[in-house]
Kinemage of the C-alpha trace (Angstrom):
@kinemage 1
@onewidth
@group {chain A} dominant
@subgroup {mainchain}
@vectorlist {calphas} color= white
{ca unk a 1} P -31.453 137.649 2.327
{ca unk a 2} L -30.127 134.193 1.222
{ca unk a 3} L -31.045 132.046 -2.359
{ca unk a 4} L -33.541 130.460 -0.704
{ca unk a 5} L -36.152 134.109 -1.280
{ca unk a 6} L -34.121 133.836 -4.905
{ca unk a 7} L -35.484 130.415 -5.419
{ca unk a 8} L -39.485 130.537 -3.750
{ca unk a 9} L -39.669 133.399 -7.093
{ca unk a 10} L -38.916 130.041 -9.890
{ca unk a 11} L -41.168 127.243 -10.442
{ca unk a 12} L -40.250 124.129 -11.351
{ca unk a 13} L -42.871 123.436 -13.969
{ca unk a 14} L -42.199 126.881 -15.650
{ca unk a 15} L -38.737 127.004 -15.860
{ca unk a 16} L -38.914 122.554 -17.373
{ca unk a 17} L -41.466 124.593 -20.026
{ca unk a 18} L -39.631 127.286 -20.928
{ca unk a 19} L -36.696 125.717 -21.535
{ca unk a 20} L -38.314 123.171 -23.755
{ca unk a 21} L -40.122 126.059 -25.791
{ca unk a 22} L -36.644 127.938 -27.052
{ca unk a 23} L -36.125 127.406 -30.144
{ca unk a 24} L -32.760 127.255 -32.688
{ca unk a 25} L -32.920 130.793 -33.429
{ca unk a 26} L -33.005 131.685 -29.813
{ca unk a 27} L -29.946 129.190 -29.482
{ca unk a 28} L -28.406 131.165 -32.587
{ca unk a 29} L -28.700 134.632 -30.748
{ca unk a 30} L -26.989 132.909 -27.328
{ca unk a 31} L -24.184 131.479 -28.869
{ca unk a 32} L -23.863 134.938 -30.893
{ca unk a 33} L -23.454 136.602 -27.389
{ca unk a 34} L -21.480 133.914 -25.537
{ca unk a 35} L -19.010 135.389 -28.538
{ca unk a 36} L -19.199 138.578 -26.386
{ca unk a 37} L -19.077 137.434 -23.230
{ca unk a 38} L -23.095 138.503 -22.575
{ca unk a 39} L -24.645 135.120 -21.806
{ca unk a 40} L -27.496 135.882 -19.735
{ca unk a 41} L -29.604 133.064 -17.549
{ca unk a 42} L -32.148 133.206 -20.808
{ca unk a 43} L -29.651 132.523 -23.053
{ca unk a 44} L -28.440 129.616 -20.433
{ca unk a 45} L -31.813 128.192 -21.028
{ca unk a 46} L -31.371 127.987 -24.798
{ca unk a 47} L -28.066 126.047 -24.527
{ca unk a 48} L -29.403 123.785 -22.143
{ca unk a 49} L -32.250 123.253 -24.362
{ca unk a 50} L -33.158 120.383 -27.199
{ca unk a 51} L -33.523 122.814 -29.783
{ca unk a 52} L -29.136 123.283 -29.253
{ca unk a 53} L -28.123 119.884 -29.528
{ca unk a 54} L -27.685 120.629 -33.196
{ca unk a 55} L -25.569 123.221 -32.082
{ca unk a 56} L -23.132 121.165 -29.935
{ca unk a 57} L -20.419 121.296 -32.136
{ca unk a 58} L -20.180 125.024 -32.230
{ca unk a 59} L -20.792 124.815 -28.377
{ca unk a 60} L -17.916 122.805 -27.812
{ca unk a 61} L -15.651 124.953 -29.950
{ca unk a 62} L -16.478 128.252 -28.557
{ca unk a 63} L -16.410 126.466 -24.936
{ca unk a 64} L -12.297 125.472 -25.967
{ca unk a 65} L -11.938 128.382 -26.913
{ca unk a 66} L -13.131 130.453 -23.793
{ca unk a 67} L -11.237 127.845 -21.310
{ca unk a 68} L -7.780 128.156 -23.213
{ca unk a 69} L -7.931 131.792 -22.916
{ca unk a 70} L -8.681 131.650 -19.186
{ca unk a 71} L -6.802 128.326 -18.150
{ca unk a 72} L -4.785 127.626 -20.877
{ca unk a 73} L -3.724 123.820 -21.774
{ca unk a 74} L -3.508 122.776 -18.397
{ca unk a 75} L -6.137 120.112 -15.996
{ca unk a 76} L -5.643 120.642 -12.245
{ca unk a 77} L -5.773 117.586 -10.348
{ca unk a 78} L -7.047 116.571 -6.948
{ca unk a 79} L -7.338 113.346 -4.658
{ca unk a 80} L -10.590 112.812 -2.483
{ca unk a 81} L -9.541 111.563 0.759
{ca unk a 82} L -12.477 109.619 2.455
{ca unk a 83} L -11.915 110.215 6.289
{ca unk a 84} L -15.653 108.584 7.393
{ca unk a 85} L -18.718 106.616 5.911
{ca unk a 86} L -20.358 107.127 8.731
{ca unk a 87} L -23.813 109.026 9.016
{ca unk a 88} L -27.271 109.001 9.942
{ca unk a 89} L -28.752 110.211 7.022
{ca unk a 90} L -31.162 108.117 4.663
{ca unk a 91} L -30.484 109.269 1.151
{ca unk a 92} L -31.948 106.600 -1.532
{ca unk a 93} L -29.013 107.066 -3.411
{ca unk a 94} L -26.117 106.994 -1.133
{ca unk a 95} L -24.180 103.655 -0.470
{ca unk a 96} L -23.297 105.699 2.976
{ca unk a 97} L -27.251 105.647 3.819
{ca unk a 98} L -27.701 104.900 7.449
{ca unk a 99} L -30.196 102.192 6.580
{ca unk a 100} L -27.265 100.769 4.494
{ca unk a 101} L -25.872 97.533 6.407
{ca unk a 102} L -22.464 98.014 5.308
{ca unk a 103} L -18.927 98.490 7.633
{ca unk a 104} L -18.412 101.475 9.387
{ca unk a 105} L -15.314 103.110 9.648
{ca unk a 106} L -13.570 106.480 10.824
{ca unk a 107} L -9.536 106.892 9.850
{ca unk a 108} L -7.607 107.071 13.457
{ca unk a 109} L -4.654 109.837 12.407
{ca unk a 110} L -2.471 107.329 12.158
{ca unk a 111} L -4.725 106.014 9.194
{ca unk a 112} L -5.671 109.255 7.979
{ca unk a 113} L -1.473 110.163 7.289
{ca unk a 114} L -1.443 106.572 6.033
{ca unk a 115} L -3.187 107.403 3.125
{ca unk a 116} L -2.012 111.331 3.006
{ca unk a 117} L 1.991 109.792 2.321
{ca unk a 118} L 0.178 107.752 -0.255
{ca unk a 119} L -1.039 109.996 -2.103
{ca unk a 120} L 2.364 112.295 -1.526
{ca unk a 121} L 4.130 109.927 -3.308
{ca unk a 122} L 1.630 110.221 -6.204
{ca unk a 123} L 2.710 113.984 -6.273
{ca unk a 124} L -0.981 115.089 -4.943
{ca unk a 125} L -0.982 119.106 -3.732
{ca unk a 126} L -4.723 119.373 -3.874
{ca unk a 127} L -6.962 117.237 -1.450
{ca unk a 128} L -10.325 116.663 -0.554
{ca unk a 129} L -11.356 115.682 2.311
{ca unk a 130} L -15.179 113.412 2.115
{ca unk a 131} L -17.378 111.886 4.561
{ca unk a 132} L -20.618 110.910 5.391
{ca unk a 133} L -22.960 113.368 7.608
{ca unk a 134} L -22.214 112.282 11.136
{ca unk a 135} L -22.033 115.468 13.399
{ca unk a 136} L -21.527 113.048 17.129
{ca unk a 137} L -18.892 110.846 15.629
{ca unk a 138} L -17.310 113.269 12.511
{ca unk a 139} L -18.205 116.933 13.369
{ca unk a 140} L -16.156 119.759 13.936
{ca unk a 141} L -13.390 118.546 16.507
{ca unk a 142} L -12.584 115.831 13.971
{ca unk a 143} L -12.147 118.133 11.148
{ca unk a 144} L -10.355 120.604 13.087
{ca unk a 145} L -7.433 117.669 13.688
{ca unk a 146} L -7.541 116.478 10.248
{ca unk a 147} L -7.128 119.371 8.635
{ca unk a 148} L -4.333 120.081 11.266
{ca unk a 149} L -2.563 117.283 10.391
{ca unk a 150} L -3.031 116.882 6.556
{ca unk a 151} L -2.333 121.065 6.384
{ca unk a 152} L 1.816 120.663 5.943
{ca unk a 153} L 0.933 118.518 3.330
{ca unk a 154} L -1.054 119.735 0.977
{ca unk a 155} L -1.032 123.394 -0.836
{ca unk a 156} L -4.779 123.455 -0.951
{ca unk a 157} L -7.509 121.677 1.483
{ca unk a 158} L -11.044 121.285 0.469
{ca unk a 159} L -14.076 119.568 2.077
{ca unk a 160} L -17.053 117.826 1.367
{ca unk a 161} L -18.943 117.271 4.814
{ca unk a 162} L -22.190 117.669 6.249
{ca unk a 163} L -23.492 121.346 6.054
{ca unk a 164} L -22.353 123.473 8.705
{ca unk a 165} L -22.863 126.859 10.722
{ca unk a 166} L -21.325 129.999 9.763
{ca unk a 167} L -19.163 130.072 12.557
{ca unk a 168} L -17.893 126.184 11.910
{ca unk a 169} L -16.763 127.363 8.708
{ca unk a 170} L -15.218 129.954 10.151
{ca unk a 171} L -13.476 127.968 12.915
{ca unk a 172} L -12.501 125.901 10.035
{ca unk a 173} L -10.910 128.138 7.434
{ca unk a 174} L -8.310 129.198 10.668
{ca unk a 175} L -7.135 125.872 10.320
{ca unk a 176} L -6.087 125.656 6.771
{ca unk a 177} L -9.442 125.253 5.109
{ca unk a 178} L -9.717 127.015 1.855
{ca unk a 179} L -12.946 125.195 -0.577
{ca unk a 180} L -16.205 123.560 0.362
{ca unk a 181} L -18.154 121.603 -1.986
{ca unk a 182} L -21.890 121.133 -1.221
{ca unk a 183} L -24.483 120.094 -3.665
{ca unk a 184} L -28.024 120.629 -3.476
{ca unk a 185} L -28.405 117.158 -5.302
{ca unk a 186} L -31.822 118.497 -6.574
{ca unk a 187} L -33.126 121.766 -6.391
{ca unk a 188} L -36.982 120.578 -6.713
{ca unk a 189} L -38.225 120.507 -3.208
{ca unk a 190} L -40.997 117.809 -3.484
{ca unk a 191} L -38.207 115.345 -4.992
{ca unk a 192} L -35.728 116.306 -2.715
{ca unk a 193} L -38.562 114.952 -0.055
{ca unk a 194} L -38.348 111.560 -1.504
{ca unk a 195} L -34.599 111.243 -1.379
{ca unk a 196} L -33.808 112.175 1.955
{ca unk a 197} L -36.099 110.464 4.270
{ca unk a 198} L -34.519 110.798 7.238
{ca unk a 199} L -31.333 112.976 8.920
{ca unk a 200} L -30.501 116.678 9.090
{ca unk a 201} L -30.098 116.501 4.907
{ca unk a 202} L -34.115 116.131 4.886
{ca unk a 203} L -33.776 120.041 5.724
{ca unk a 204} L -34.417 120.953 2.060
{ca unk a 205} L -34.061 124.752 3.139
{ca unk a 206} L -31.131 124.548 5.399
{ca unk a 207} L -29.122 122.612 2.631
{ca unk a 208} L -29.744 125.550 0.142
{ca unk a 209} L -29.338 127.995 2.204
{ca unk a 210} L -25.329 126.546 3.080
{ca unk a 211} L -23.492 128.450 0.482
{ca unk a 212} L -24.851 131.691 1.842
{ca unk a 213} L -23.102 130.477 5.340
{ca unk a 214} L -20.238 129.719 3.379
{ca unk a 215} L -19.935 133.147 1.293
{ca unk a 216} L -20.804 134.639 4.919
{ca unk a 217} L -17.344 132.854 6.565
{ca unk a 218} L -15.228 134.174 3.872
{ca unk a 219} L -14.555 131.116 2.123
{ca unk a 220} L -12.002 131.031 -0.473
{ca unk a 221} L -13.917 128.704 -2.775
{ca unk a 222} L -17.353 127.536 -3.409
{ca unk a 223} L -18.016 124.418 -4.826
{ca unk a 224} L -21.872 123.552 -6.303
{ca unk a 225} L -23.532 120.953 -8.301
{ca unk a 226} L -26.628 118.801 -8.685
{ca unk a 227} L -26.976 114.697 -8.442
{ca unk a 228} L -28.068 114.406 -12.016
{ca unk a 229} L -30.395 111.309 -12.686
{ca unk a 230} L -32.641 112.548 -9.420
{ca unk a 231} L -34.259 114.692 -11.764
{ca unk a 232} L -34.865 116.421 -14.852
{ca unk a 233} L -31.093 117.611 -15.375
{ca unk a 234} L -31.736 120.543 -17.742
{ca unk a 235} L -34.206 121.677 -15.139
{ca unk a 236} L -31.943 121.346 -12.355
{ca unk a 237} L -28.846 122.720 -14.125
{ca unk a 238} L -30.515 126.319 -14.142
{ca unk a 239} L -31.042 126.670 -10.595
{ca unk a 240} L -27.533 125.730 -10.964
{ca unk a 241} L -26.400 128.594 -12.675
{ca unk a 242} L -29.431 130.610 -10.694
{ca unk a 243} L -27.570 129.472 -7.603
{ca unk a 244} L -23.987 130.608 -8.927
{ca unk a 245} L -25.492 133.955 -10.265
{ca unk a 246} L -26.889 135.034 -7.471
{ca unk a 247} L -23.662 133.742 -5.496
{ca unk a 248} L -21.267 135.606 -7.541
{ca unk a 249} L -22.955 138.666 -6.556
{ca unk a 250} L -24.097 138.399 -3.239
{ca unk a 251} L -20.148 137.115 -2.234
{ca unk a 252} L -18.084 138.402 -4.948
{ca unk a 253} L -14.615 137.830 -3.105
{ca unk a 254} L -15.396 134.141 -3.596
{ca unk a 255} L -14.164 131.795 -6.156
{ca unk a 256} L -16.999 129.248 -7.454
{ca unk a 257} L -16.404 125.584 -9.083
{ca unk a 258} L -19.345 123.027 -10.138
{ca unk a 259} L -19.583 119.817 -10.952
{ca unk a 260} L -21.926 117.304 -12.500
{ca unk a 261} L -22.013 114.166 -10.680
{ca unk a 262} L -24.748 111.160 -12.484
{ca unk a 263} L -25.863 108.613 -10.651
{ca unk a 264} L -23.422 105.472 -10.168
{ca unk a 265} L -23.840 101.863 -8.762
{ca unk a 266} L -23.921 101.954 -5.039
{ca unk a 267} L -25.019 99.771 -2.308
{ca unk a 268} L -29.008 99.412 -2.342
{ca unk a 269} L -28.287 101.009 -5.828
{ca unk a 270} L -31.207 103.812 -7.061
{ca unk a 271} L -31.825 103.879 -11.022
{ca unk a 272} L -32.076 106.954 -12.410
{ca unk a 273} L -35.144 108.645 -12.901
{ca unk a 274} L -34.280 111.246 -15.650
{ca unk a 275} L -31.086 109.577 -17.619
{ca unk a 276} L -28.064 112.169 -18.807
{ca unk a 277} L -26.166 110.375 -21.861
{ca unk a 278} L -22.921 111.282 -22.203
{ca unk a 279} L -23.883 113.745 -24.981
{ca unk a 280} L -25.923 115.575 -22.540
{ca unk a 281} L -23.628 115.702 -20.141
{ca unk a 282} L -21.335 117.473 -23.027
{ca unk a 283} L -23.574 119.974 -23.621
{ca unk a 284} L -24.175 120.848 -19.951
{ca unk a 285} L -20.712 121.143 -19.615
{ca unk a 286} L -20.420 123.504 -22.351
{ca unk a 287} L -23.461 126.006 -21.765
{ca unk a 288} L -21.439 126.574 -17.986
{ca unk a 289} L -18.398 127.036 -19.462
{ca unk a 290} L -20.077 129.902 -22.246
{ca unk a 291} L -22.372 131.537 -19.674
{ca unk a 292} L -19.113 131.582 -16.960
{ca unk a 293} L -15.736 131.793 -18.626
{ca unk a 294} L -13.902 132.411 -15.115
{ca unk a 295} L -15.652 129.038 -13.188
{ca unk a 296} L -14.017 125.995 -12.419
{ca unk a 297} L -15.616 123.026 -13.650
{ca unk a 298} L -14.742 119.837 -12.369
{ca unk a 299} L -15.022 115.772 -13.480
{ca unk a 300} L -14.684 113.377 -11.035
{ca unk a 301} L -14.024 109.462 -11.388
{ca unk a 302} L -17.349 108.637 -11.746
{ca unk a 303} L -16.923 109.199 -15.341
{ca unk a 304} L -15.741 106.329 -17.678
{ca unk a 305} L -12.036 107.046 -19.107
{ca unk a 306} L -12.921 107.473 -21.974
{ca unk a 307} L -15.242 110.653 -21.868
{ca unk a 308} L -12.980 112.359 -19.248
{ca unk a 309} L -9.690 111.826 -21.800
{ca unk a 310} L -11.488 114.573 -23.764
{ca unk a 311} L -13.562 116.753 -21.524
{ca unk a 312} L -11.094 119.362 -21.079
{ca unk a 313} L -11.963 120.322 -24.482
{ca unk a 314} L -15.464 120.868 -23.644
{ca unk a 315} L -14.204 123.119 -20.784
{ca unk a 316} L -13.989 120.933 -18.108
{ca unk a 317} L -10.247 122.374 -15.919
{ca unk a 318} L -10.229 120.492 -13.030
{ca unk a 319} L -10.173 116.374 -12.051
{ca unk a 320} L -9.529 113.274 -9.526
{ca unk a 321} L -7.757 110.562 -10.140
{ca unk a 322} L -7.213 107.364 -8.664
{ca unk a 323} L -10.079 107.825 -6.673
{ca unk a 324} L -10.992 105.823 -3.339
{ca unk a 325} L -14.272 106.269 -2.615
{ca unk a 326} L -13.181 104.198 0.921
{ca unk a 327} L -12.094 105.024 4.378
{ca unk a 328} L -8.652 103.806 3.824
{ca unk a 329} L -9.207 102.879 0.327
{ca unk a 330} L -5.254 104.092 -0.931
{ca unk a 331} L -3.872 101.936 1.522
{ca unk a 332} L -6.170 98.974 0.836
{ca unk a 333} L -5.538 99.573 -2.377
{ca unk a 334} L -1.987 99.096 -1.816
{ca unk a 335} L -2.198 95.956 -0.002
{ca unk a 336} L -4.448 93.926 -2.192
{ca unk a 337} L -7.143 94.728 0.374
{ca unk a 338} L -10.761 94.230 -1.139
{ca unk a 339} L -12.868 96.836 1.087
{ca unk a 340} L -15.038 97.583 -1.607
{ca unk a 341} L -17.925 96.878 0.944
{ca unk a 342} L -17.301 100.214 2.279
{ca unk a 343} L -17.426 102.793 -0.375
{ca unk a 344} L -19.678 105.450 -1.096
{ca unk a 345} L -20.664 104.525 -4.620
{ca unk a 346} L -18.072 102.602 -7.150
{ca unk a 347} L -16.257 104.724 -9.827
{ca unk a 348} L -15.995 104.448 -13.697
{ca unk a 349} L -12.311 105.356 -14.346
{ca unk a 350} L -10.277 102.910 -12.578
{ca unk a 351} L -6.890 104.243 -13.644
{ca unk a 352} L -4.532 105.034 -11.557
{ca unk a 353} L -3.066 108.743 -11.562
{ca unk a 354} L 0.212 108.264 -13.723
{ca unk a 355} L -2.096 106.650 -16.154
{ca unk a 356} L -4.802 109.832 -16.386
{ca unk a 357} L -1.533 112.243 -15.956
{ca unk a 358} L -0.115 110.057 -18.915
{ca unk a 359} L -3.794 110.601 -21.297
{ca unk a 360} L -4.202 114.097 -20.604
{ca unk a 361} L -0.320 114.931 -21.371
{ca unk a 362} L -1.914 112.377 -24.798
{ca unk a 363} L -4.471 115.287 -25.594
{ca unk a 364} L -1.772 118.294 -25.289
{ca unk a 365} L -2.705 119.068 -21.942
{ca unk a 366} L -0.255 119.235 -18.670
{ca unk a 367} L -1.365 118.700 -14.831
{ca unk a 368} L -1.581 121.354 -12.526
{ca unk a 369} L -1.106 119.997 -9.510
{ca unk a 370} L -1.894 122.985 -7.088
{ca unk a 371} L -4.881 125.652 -6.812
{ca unk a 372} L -4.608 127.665 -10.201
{ca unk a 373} L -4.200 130.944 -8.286
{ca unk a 374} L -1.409 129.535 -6.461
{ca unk a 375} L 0.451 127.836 -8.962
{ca unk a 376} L -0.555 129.278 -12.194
{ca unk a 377} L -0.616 132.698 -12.938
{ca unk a 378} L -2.579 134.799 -15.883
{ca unk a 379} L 0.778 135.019 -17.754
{ca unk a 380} L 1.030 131.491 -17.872
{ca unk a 381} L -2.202 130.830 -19.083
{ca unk a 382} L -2.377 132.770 -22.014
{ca unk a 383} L 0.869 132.100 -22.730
{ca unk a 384} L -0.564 128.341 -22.834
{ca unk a 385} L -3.123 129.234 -24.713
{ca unk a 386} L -1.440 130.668 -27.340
């Protein structure tokens, strides 16, 4: 069995009605038992819903609450590491689209440990290593020998690659692999169709179906999300949590994250079809952190500073900063080098990592700068959160 029988048993329309039907008393009785600890995927629905945006206050306070008893006052922090933008995908969304006449570049290892001593010297523990879905030029071999060489670096390596095989992953986690973030983008099939025209990520079914290869290789950690603008995003949010629910049971042993990526300016730019304001984004953020206390949610760059200065508060426990969104962008970035023609899509929070280190320390918070199970211990946290 894999999520993919889980999913052919939801329809799209239904679940878009029902969770426009719930109503502020239904709301009331969800954020009675996120109190408990008893959300449920109904109640999810009801937070997710319009009737609770009257309710976001109490949302975001019960939200604090539940992520200072689990990870105290503390953001971990990561650095994506763009290795490729090659691929041979067409995604009408991606600046890394195939059909995208922009540079093409793959980091030699003497590039790639360019930019790993870089981001050493900005005290980095956590990376991520990104590229674009090119299995003849950036498949398996390639990531075997970066994460070879990047592995006496870092306390924690992550990926966000094309979808693999079971065994890959495997293969993979022998050579210092411990997360893998893959996001569905949009869990309604038909739209997914119009996205991905062309490319092994037109395979609506194999995509969903790579967690279960990844839960299946032992990973560590498991990393989900949706592209939020493709569609409806309360819609798409429950198959989030339908995804993690069914995840969390099916491979218990590993640890989940999610994160809620909108839509950003990119070359050959799409506009979104379903916008998420920022308040919507709050309250997404929130209804995950009541109906998981235990998941890591993560912000990336793509968020303006200003929003991600106070998102911890809304639950959010892990974040980049000083994101490249380049092959070689830390280096360019050093020299004055204006490569913007290669990156993926451009970022909102432009500040460099003392400066987010500096805001979050601002907002009583301190930087974690490895995996919180290897660096931060329950002690710790609720000794934080008291």
């Amino acid at each position: 069995m894999s999520f993919l029988q889980v999913l052919h048993n939801y329809q799209w329309d239904a679940i878009s009605a029902a969770i426009q039907a719930k109503t502020g008393r239904e709301v009331e009785i969800a954020l009675q038992r996120a109190v408990r600890g008893q959300i449920s995927l109904t109640d999810f629905q009801a937070l997710i819903s319009p009737a609770a945006r009257p309710h976001l206050e109490t949302m975001a306070r019960l939200a604090h609450q539940q992520t200072l008893r689990r990870f105290g006052r503390t953001v971990q922090l990561f650095a994506p590491l763009y290795v490729s933008n090659e691929c041979h995908n067409i995604c009408t969304y991606c600046g890394f689209s195939v059909n995208n006449k922009i540079p093409r570049k793959i980091l030699s290892e003497a590039e790639l440990l360019r930019e790993v001593g870089i981001l050493k010297k900005q005290n980095f523990d956590h990376l991520l290593l990104v590229s674009g879905e090119s299995n003849r030029k950036v498949g398996i071999p390639y990531f075997e020998k970066a994460l070879r060489l990047c592995r006496p670096y870092f306390a924690n390596l992550s990926m966000e690659v094309q979808p693999l095989q079971t065994d890959e992953y495997a293969r993979l986690r022998e050579s210092g692999l411990s997360a893998v973030l893959v996001y569905q983008e949009t869990y309604n099939s038909e739209d997914y169709r119009k996205h991905h025209l062309k490319g092994r990520k037109a395979d609506f079914n194999y995509r969903v179906e790579t967690p279960d290869r990844l839960g299946r290789a032992g990973m560590p950690k498991i990393g989900l999300g949706a592209l939020y603008g493709l569609e409806d995003w309360r819609v798409d949010s429950f198959f989030v949590a339908l995804h993690l629910d069914y995840l969390e049971r099916a491979y218990w042993q590993s640890r989940y994250s999610l994160s809620f990526p909108r839509l950003r300016p990119h070359a050959g730019g799409l506009e979104p079809k379903v916008e998420m304001t920022d308040r919507d984004l709050a309250q997404t953020i929130c209804a995950f952190r009541l109906f998981r206390n235990e998941v890591e949610i993560s912000l990336s760059t793509r968020e303006a500073p200003r929003f991600r200065d106070h998102a911890m508060h809304l639950g959010v426990t892990t974040m980049s900063a000083g994101a490249k969104t380049n092959p070689g962008g830390y280096f360019d970035a050093e020299e004055n080098h204006d490569n913007s023609s290669l990156e993926q899509f451009h970022v909102s929070d432009e500040r460099p990592s003392p400066q987010v280190v500096a805001a979050l320390r601002a907002q009583g918070y301190e930087p974690v700068w490895k995996d919180w199970d290897a660096s931060y211990d329950s002690s710790a946290r609720q000794q934080a959160a008291a």
